[in-house]
Every structure is written in structure tokens, then in C-alpha cells.
PADO-603918 format. One line per field, with one value per atom (N, C-alpha, C, O): residue in one letter; chain; y, x, z. Coordinates in nm, 4 decimals, decimal comma. Example, Ala and Ser with C-alpha at 12.3 -4.5 7.8 and 13.67 -1.06 7.14 Angstrom:
<sites>
residu A_A_A_A_S_S_S_S
chaine A_A_A_A_A_A_A_A
py -0,5690_-0,4500_-0,3300_-0,3319_-0,2250_-0,1060_0,0030_0,1138
px 1,3190_1,2300_1,3200_1,4236_1,2850_1,3670_1,2900_1,3409
pz 0,7800_0,7800_0,7800_0,8465_0,7080_0,7140_0,7870_0,8039
</sites>
This chain:
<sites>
residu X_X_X_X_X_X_X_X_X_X_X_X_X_X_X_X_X_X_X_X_X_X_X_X_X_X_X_X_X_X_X_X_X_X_X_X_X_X_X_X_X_X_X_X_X_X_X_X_X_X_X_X_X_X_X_X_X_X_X_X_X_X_X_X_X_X_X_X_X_X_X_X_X_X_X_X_X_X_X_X_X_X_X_X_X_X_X_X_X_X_X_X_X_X_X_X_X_X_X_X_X_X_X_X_X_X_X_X_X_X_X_X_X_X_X_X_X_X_X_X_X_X_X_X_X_X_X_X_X_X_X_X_X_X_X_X_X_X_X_X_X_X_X_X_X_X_X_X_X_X_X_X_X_X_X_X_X_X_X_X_X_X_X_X_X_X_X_X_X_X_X_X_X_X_X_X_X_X_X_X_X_X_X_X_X_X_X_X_X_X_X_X_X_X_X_X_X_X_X_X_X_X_X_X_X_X_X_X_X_X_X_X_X_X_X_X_X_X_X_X_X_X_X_X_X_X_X_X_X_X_X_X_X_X_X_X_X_X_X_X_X_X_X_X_X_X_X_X_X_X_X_X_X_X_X_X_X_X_X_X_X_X_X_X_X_X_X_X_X_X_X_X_X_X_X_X_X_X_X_X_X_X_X_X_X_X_X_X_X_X_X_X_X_X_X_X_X_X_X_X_X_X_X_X_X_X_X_X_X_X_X_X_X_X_X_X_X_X_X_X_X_X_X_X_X_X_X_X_X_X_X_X_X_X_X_X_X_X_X_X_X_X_X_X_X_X_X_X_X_X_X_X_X_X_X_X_X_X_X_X_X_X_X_X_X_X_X_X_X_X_X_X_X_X_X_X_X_X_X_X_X_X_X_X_X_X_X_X_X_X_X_X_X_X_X_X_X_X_X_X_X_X_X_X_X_X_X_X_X_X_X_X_X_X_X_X_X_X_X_X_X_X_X_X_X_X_X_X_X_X_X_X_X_X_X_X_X_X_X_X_X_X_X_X_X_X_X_X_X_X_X_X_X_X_X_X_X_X_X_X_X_X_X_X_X_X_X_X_X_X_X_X_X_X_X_X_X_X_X_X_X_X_X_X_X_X_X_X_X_X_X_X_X_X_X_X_X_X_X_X_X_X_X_X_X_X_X_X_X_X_X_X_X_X_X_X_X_X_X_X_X_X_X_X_X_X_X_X_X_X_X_X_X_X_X_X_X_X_X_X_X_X_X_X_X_X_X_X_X_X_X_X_X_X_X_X_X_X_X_X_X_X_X_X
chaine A_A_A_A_A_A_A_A_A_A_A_A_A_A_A_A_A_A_A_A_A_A_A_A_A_A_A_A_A_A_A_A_A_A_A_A_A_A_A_A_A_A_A_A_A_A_A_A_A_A_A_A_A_A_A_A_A_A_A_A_A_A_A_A_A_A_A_A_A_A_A_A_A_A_A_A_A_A_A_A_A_A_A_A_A_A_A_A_A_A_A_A_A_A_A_A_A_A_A_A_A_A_A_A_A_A_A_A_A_A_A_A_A_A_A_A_A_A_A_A_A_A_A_A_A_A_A_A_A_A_A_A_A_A_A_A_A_A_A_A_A_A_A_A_A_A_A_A_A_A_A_A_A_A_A_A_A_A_A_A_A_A_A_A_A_A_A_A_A_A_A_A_A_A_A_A_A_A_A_A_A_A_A_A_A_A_A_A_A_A_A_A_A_A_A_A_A_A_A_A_A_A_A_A_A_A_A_A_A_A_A_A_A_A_A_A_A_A_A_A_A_A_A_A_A_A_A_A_A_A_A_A_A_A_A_A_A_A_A_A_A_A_A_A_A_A_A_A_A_A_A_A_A_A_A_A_A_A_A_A_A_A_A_A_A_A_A_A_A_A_A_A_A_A_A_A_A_A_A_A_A_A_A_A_A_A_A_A_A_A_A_A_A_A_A_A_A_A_A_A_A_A_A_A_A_A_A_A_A_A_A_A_A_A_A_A_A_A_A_A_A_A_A_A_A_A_A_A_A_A_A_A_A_A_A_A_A_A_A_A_A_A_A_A_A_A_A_A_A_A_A_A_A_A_A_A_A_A_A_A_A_A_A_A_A_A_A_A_A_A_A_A_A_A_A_A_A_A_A_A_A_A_A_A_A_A_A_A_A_A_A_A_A_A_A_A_A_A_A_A_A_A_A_A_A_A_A_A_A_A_A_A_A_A_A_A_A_A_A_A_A_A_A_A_A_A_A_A_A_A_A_A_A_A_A_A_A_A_A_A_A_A_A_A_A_A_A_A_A_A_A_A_A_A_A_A_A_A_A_A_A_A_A_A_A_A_A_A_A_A_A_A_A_A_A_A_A_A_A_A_A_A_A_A_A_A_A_A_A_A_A_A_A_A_A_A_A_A_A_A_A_A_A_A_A_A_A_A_A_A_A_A_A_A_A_A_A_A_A_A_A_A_A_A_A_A_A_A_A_A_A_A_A_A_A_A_A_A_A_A_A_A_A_A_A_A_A_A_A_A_A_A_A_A_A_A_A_A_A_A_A_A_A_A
py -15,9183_-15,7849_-15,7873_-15,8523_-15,7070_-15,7022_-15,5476_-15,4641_-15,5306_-15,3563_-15,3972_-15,5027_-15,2759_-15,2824_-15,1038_-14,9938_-15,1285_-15,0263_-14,9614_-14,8462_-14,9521_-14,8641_-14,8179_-14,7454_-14,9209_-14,8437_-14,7586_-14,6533_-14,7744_-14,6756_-14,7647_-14,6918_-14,8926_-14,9766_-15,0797_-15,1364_-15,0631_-15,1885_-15,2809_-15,2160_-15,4124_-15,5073_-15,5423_-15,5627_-15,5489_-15,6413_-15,6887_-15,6144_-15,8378_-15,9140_-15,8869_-15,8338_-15,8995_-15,9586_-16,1478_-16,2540_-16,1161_-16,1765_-16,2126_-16,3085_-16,0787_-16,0343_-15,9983_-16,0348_-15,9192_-15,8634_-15,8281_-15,8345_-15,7818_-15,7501_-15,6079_-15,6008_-15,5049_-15,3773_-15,3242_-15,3734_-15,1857_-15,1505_-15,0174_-14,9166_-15,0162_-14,8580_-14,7714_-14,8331_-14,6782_-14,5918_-14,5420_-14,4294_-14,6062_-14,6070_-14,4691_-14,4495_-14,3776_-14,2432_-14,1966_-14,1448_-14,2075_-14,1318_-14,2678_-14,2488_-14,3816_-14,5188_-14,4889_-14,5006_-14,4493_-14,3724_-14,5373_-14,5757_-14,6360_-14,7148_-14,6162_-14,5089_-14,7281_-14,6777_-14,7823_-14,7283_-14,8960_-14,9717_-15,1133_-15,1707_-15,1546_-15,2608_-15,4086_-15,4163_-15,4872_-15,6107_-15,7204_-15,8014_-15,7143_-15,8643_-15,9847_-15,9948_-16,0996_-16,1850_-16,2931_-16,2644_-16,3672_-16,4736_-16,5354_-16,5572_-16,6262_-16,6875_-16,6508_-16,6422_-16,6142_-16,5859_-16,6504_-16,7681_-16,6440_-16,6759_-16,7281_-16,7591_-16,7456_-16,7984_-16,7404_-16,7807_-16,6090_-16,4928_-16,4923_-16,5998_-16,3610_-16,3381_-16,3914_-16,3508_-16,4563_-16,5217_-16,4652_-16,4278_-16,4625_-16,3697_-16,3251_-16,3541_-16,2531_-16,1078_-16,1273_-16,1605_-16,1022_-16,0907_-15,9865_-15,9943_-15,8924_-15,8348_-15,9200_-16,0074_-15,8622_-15,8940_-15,8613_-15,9103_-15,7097_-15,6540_-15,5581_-15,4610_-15,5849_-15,4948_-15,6265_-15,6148_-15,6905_-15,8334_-15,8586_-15,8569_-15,8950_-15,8977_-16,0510_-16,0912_-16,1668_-16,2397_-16,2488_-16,1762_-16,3458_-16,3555_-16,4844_-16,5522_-16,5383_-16,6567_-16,6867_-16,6181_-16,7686_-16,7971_-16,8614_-16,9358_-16,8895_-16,9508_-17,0621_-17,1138_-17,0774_-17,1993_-17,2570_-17,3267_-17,2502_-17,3632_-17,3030_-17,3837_-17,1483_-17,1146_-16,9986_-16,8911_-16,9961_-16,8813_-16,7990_-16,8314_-16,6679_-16,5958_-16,5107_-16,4735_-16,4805_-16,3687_-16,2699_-16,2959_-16,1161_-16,0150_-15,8859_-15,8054_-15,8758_-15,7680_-15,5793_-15,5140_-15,5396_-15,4011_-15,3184_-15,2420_-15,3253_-15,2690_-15,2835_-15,2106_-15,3482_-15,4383_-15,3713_-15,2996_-15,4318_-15,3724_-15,5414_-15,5486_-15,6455_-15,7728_-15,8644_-15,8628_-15,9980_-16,0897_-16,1456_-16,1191_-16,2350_-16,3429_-16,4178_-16,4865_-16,4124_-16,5191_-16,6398_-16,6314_-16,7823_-16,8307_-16,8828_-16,8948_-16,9259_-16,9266_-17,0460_-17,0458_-17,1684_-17,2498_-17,1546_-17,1717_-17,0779_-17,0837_-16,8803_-16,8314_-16,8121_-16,6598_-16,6134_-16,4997_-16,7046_-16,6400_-16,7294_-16,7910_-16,7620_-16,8515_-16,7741_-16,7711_-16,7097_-16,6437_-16,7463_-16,8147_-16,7529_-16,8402_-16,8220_-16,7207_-16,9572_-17,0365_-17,1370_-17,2391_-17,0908_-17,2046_-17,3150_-17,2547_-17,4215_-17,4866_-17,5987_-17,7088_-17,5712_-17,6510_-17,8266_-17,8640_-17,8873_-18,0121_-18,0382_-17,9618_-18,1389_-18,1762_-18,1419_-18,0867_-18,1860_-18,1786_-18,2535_-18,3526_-18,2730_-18,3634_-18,3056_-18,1985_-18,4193_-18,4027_-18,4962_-18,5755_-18,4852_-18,5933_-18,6894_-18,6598_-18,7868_-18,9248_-18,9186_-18,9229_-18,9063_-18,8662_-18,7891_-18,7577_-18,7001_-18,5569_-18,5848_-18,4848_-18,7282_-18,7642_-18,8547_-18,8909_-18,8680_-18,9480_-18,8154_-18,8037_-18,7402_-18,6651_-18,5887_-18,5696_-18,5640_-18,4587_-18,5889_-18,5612_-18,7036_-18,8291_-18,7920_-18,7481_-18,8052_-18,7749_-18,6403_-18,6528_-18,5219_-18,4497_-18,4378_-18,3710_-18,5198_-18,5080_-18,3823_-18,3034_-18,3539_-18,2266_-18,2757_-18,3850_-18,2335_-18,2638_-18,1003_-17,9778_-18,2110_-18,0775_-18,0411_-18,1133_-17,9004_-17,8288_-17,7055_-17,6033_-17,7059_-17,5845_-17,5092_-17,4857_-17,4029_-17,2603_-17,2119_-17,2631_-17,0954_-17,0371_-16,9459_-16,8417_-16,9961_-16,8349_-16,7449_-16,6312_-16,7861_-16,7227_-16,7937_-16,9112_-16,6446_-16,7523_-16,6112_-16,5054_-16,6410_-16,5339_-16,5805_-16,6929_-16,4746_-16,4888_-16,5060_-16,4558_-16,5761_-16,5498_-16,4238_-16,3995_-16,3504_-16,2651_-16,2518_-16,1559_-16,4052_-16,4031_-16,3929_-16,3672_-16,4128_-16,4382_-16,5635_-16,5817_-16,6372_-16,7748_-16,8360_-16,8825_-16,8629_-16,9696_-16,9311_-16,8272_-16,9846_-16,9044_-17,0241_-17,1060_-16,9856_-17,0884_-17,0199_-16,9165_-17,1507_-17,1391_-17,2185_-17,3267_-17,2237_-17,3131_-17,2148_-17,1044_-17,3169_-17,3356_-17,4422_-17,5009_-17,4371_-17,5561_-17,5625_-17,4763_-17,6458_-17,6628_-17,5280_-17,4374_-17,5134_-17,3728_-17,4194_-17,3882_-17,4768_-17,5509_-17,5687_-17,6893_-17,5132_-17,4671_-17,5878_-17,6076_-17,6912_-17,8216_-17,9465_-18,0664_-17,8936_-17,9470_-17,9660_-17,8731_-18,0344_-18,0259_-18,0734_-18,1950_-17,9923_-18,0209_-17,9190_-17,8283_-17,9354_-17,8533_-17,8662_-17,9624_-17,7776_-17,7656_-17,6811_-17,5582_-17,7498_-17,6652_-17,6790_-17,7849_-17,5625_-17,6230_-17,5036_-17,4230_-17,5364_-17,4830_-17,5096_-17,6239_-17,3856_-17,3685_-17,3465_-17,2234_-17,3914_-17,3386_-17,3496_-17,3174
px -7,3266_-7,2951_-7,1576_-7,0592_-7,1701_-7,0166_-7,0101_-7,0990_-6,8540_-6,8488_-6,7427_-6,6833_-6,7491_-6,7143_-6,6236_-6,6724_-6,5141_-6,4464_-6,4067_-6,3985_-6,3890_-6,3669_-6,5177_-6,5294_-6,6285_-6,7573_-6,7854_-6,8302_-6,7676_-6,8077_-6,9557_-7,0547_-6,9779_-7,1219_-7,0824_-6,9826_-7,2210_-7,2085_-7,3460_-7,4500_-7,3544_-7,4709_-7,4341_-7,3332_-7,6090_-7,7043_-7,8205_-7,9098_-7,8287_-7,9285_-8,0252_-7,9929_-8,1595_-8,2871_-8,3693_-8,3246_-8,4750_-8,5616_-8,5998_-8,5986_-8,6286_-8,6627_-8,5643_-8,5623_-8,4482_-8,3526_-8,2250_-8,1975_-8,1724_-8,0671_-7,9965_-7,9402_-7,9913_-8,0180_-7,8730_-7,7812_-7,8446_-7,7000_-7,6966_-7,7371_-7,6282_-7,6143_-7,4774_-7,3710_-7,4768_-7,4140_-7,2916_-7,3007_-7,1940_-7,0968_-7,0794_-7,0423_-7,1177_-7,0831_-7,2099_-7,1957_-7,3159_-7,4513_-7,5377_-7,6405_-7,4916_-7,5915_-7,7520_-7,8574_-7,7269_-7,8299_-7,8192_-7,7146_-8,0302_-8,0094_-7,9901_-8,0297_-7,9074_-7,8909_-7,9686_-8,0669_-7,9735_-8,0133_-8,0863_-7,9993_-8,1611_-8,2623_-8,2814_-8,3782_-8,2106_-8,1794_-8,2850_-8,2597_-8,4025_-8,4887_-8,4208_-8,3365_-8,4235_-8,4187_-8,4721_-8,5785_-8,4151_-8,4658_-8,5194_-8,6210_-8,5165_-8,5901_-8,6508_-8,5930_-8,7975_-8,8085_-8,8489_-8,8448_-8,8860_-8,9197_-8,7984_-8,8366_-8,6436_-8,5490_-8,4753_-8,4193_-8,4177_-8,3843_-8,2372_-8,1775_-8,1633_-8,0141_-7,9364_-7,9685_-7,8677_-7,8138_-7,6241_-7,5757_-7,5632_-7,4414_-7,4277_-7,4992_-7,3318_-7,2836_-7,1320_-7,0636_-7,0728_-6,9536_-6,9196_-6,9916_-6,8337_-6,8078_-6,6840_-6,6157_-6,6728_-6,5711_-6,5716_-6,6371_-6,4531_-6,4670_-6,6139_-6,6426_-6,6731_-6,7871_-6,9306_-7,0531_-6,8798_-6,9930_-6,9965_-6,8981_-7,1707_-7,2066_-7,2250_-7,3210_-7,1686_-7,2379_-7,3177_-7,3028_-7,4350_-7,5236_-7,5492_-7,5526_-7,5649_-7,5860_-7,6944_-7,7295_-7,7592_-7,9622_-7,9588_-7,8611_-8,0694_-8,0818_-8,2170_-8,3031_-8,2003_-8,2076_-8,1083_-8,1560_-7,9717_-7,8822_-7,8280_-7,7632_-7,8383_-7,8210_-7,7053_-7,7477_-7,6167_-7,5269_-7,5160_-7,4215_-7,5946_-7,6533_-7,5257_-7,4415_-7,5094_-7,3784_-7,4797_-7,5646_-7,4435_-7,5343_-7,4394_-7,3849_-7,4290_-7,3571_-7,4059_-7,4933_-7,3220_-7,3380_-7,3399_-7,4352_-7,2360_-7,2525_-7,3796_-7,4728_-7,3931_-7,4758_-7,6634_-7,7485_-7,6664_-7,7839_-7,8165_-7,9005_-7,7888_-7,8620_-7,7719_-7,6519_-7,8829_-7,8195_-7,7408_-7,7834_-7,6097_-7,5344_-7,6563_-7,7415_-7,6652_-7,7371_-7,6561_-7,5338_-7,7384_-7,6595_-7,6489_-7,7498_-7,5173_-7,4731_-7,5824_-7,6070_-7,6600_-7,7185_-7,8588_-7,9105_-7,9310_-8,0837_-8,0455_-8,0586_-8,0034_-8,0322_-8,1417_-8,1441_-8,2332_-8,3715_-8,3332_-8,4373_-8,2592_-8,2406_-8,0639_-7,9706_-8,0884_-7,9698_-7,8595_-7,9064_-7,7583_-7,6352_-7,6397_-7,6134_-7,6844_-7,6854_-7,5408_-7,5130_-7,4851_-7,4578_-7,4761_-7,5173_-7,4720_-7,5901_-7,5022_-7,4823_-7,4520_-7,3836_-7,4493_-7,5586_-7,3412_-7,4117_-7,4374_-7,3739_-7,5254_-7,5726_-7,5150_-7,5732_-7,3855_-7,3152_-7,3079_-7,2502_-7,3261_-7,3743_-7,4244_-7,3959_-7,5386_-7,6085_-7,5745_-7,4809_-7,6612_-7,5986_-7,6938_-7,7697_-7,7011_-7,7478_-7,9112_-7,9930_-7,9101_-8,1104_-8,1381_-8,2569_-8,0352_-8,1536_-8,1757_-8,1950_-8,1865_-8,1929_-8,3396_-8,4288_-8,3333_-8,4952_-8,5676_-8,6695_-8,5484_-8,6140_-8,6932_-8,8128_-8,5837_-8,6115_-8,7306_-8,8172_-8,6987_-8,8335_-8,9443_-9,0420_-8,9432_-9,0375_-9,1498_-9,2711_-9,0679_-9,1229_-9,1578_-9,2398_-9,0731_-9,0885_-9,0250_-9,0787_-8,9030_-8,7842_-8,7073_-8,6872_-8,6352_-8,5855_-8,4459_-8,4479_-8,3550_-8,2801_-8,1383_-8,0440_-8,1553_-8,0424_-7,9879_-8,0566_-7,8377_-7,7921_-7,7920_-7,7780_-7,8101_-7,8197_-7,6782_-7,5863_-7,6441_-7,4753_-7,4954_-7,5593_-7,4242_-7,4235_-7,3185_-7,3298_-7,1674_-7,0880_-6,9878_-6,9551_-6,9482_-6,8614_-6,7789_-6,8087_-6,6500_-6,5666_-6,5287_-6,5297_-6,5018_-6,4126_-6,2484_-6,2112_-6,1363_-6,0367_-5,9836_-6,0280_-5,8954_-5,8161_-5,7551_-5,7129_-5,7601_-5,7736_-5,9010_-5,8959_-6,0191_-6,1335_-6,1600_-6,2805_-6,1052_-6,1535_-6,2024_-6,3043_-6,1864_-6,2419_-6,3621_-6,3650_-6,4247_-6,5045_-6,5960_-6,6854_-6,5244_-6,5302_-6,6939_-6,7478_-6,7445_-6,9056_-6,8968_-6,8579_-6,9229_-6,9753_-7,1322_-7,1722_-7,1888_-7,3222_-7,3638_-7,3050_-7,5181_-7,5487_-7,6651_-7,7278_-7,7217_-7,9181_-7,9620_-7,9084_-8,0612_-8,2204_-8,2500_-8,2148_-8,3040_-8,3925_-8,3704_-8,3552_-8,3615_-8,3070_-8,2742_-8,1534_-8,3546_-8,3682_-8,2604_-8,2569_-8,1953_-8,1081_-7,9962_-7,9882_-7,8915_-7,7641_-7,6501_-7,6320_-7,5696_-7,4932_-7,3945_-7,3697_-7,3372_-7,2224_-7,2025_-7,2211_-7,1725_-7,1542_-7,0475_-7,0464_-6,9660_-6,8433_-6,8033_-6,7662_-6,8189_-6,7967_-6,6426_-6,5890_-6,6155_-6,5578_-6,5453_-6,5273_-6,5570_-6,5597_-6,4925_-6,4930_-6,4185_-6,2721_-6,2994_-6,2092
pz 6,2241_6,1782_6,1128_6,1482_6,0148_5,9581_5,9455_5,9618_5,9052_5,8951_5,7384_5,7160_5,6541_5,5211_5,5401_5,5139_5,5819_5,6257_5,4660_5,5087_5,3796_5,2492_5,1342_5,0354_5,2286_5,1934_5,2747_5,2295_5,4398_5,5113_5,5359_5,5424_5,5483_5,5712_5,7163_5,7608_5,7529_5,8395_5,8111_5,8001_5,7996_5,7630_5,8630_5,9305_5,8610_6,0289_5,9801_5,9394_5,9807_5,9786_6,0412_6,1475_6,0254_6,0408_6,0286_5,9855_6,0785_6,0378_5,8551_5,7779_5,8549_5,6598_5,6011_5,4836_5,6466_5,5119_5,6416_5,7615_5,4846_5,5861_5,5585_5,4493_5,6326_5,6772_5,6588_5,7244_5,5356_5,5084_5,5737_5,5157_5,7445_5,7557_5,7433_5,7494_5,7319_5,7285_5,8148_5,8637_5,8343_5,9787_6,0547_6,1704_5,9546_6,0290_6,0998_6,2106_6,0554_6,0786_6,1472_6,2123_6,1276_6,1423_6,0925_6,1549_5,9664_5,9321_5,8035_5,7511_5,7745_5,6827_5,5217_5,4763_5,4801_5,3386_5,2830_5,2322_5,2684_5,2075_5,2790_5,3445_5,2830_5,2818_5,1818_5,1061_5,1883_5,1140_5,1620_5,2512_5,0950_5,1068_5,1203_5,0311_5,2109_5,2481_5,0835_5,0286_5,0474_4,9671_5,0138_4,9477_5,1640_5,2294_5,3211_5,4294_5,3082_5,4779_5,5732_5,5373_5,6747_5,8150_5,9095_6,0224_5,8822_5,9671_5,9946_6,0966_5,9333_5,8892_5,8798_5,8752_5,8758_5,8155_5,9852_6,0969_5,9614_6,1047_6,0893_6,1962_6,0095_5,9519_5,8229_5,7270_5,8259_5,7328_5,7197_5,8165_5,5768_5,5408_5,4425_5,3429_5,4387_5,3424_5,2706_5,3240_5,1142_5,0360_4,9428_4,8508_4,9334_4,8298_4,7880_4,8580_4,7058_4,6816_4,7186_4,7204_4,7322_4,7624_4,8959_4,9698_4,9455_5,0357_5,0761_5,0104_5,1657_5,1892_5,2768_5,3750_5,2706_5,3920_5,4317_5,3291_5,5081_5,5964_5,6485_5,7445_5,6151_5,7055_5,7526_5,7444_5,8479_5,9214_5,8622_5,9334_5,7045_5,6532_5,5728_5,4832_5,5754_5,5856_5,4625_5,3958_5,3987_5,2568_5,2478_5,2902_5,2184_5,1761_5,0762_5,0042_5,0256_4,9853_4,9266_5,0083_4,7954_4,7476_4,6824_4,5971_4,7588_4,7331_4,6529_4,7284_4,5667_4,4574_4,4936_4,4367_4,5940_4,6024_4,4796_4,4636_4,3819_4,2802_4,2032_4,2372_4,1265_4,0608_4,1573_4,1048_4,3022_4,3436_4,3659_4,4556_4,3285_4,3294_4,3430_4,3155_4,4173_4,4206_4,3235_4,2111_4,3251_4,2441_4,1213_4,1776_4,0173_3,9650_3,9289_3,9184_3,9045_3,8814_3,7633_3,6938_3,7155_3,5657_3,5065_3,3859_3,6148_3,5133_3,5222_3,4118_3,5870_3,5602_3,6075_3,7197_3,4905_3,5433_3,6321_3,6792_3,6542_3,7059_3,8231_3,8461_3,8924_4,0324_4,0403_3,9600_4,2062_4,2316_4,3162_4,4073_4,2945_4,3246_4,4627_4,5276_4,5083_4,6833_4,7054_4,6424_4,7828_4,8555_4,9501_5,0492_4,9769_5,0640_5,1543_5,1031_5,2831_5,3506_5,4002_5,4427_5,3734_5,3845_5,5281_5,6008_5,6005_5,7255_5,8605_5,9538_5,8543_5,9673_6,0761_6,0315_6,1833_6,2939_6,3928_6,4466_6,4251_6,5717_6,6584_6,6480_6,7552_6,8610_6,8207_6,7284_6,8686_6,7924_6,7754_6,6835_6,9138_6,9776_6,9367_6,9438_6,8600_6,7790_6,6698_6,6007_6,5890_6,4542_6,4974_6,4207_6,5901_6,6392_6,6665_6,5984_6,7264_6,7893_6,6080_6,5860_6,5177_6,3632_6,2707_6,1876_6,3148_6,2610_6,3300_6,2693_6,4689_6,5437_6,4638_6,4467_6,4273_6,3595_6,2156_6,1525_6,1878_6,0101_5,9812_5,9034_6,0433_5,9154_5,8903_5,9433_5,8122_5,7436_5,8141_5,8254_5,8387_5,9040_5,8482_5,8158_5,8477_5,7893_5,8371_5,8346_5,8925_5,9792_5,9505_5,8305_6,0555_6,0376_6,0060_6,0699_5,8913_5,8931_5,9843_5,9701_6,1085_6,2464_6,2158_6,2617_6,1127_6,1246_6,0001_5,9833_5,9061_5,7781_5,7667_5,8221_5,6673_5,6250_5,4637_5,4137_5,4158_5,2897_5,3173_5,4233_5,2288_5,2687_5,1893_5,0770_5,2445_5,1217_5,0042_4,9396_4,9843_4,8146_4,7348_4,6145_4,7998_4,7608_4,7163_4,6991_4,6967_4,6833_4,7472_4,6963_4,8329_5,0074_5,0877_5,1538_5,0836_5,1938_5,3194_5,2980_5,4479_5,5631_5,5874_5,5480_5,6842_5,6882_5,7833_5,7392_5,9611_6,0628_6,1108_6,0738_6,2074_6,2394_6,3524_6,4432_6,2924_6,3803_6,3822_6,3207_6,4391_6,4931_6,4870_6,5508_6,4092_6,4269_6,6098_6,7235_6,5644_6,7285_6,8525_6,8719_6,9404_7,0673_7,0868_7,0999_7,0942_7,1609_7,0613_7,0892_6,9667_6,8767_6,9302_7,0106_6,9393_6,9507_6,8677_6,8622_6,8015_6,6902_6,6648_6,7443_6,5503_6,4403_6,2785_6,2040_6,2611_6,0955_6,0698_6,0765_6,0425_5,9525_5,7725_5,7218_5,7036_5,5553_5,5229_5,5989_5,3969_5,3265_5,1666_5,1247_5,0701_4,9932_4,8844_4,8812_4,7669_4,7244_4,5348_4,4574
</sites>
């Protein structure tokens, strides 16, 4: 959950989207589809008039309040601007255990911020999979 104190918003993830209410009334204003579904919105950042979002498939999502839409990105307009944290570490046996299954594994963002310049933006995590054990920390500049 994040709160956007000069909109007067608070974002809360889902499963499917991620849900803009109203701080005074907690009344939804707005409803933001998920790009990916089934792992769902795992954190929320405000910055400025931009929304980030965090999944819980390994993707960092820039969502344009003004605008109404996601970031596109500058090489393919029709593909919206992801960020995508690299691997991170598990413990050794959970790299047998992700063969064992055949995934191919990539952390969930549980929790990221913008800095106050807007440039930076920190991103840790970790294993989807209960039975996972690990970390992921990135940063962005």
C-alpha cells in the first residue's frame, strides 16, 4: 500500500490490478489492470504524479496518473516500460529444487521506493514460493 498525500490517494495491490482509493471517503476511484496476471501487485510507490507497481513476477511496472496509462516504452510504443530485477540469490538446494521443476525463477518486488530526486529507484524481494529461500535487492539510476 502506498498513500499519495497531495493526490489525496492510497494504492493497494491485488491479485488483478491495483485499486486507487480515495483517502477521505476510502471510496475506489480508480481500478488499474495488472499487465501480468495470476501473481499479482505485491508493492506500490508513489512519485510525483507516477505510480509504481511491483509483481510478484519479478516486473516493475511505471503507471502515469495523468496520462491514465502505463509508461510506454521508447523502443516498441505498443510494449509498456518494465523494469526487470535480475536473479538474486537462493540458498544453494533451492536451485535443485527450481530443476526439479523446470522454472525458471524470478523474484517477487515485495517492496521498492523512488528517491527524491526521482532518479533512483531501490527494489528488494525474494522467492514467490513459500518453499523458496532467498533475496533480491536492485537499484536503478
Amino acid at each position: 500500500m502506498a498513500v499519495h498525500e497531495d493526490y489525496g490517494l492510497y494504492a493497494v495491490g491485488s491479485k488483478s490490478h491495483t485499486t486507487l482509493l480515495d483517502a477521505r471517503t476510502i471510496q475506489c476511484v480508480k481500478k488499474i489492470a495488472s499487465k501480468y496476471s495470476g501473481l499479482g501487485i505485491r508493492s506500490t510507490s508513489f512519485y510525483s504524479s507516477l505510480l509504481s507497481i511491483g509483481t510478484g513476477q519479478g516486473t516493475l511496472l511505471i503507471y502515469d496518473l495523468r496520462a491514465g496509462k502505463y509508461l510506454e516504452s521508447n523502443i516498441n510504443s505498443a510494449r509498456s516500460a518494465t523494469l526487470k530485477p535480475s536473479s538474486g540469490w537462493t540458498y544453494p538446494d533451492e536451485e535443485v529444487l527450481m530443476d526439479v521443476y523446470r522454472q525458471k525463477y524470478t523474484p517477487a518486488v515485495y517492496t521498492h521506493s523512488v528517491d527524491a530526486t526521482g532518479t533512483r529507484i531501490f527494489a528488494a524481494g525474494g522467492p514467490l514460493p513459500i518453499n523458496l529461500c532467498g533475496n533480491y535487492l536492485g537499484l536503478w539510476h
